[in-house]
N, C-alpha and C positions, 0 to 999 in steps of 0.2 A: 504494500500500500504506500502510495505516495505523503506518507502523511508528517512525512521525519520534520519538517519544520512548520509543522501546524501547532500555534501556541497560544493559550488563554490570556487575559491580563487582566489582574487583579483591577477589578473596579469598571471594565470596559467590559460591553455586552458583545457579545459573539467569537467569532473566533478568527485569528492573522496567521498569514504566512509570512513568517522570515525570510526580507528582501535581501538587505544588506547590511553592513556595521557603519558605523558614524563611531566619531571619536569620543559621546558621549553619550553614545546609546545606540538604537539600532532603527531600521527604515522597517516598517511593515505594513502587509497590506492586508484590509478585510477579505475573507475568503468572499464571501456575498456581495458587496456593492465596489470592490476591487480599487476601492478609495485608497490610498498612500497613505502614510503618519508614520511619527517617530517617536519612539519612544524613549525616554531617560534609563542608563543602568540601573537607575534607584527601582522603576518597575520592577511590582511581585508579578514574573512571568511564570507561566508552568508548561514544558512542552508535552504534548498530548503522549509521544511516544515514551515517557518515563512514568504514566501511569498506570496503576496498578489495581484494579477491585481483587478484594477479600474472597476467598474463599472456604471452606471446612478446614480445609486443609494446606492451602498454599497462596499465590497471587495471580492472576491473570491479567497477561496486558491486557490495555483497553479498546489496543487495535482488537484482539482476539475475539474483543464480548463483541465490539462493530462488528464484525462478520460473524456472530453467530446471529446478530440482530440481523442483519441485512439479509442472510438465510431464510431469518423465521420470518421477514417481512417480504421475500423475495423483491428485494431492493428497490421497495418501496419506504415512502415517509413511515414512520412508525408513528405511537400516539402521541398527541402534545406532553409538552413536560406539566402544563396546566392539569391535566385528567386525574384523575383519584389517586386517593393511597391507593386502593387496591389494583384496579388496572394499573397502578406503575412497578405495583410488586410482581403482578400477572406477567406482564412481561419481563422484569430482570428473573423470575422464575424461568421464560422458556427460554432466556438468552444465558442466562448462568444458572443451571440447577443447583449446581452447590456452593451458590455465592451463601456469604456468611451474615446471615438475617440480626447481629446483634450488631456490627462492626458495619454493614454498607447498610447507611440510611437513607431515607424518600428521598432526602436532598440530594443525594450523590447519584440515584434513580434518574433525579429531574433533570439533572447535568447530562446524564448518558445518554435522555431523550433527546434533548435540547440539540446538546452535541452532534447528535447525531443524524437529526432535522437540518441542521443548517451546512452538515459536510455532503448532505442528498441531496438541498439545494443548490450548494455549488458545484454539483457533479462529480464530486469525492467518491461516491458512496455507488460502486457500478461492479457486476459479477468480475471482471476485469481487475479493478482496484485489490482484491484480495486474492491475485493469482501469483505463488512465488514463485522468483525467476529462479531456475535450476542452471548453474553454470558449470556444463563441461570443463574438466582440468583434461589438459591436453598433457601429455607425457614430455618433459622437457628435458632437453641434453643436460646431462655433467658437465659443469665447467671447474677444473681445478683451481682455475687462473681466476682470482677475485676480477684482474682489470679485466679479463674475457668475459665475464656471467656481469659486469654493469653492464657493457656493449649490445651483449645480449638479447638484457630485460628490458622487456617493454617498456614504453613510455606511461605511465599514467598520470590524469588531469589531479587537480589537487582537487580536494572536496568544496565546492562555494560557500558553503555554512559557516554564517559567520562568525565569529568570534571573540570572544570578549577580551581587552587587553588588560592583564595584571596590574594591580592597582589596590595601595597600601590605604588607601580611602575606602570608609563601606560607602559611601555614598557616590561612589563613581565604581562601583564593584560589579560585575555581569549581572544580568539577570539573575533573581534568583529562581532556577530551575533543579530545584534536590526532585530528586524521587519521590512520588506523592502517591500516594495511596489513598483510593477514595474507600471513605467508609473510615 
């Protein structure tokens, strides 16, 4: 799933894709209205792909529960995040059976709806989207000769994700994206 720099921001409704870095923060844009803004490092960011719902027994990413949603919805909108406690427990029932009913609350339900509404509206959210790429390893020569095996290897692009520069200030610090567990 394309979803590696799709990130929340505390206090800002919907959801951005990370464009670029600025020296004091970073460019992003709404997945939905595809509007630009920047944001300060001091933003509470959270990137989607470091979240985690509860379960009996372990954590499941959140891409994993989207495509179990998008299955049981065949990748269709699912309910509003608005809809009952129970239909929102009905569905984190058929999308995680053994998410953990004391530890992932309605709120973090509403979030997964929401969430997940607005990556279907922007076309995120497609049987496509959750097909992994299987990458052939090809069998490659022995090189004894270190300077022979750089010559060798491939060239590869550097990752565009941007990055936050170190910095003895919290207030000019990256985003802050820990590992967040809903629930």
């Amino acid at each position: 799933m394309q979803l590696e720099k799709i990130i929340s921001i505390s206090g800002k409704p919907g959801l951005y894709k990370l464009i670029s870095q600025l020296k004091n923060g970073f460019i992003v844009e709404d997945v939905l209205t595809k509007k630009k803004a920047s944001i300060s490092n001091s933003s509470q960011v959270s990137l989607l792909d470091n979240i985690a719902m509860f379960t009996s027994d372990s954590e499941v990413p959140l891409f994993d529960v989207f495509e179990n949603l998008a299955k049981n919805e065949d990748y269709k909108e699912t309910i509003s995040h608005k809809a009952s406690e129970d239909d929102l427990r009905e569905l984190m029932t058929k999308s995680l059976p053994d998410y953990d009913k004391e530890r992932v609350y309605v709120s973090d339900i509403k979030k997964l709806a929401q969430w997940y509404n607005i990556l279907h509206k922007a076309g995120y959210i497609t049987p496509d989207s959750f097909v992994k790429a299987e990458i052939a390893k090809e069998e490659e020569p022995v090189i004894a000769d270190k300077k022979e095996a750089k010559k060798a290897a491939p060239k590869t692009e550097k990752a565009k994700t941007p990055k936050a520069k170190a910095s003895t200030s919290s207030a000019k610090s990256a985003p802050k994206s820990t590992h967040r567990k809903m629930g």
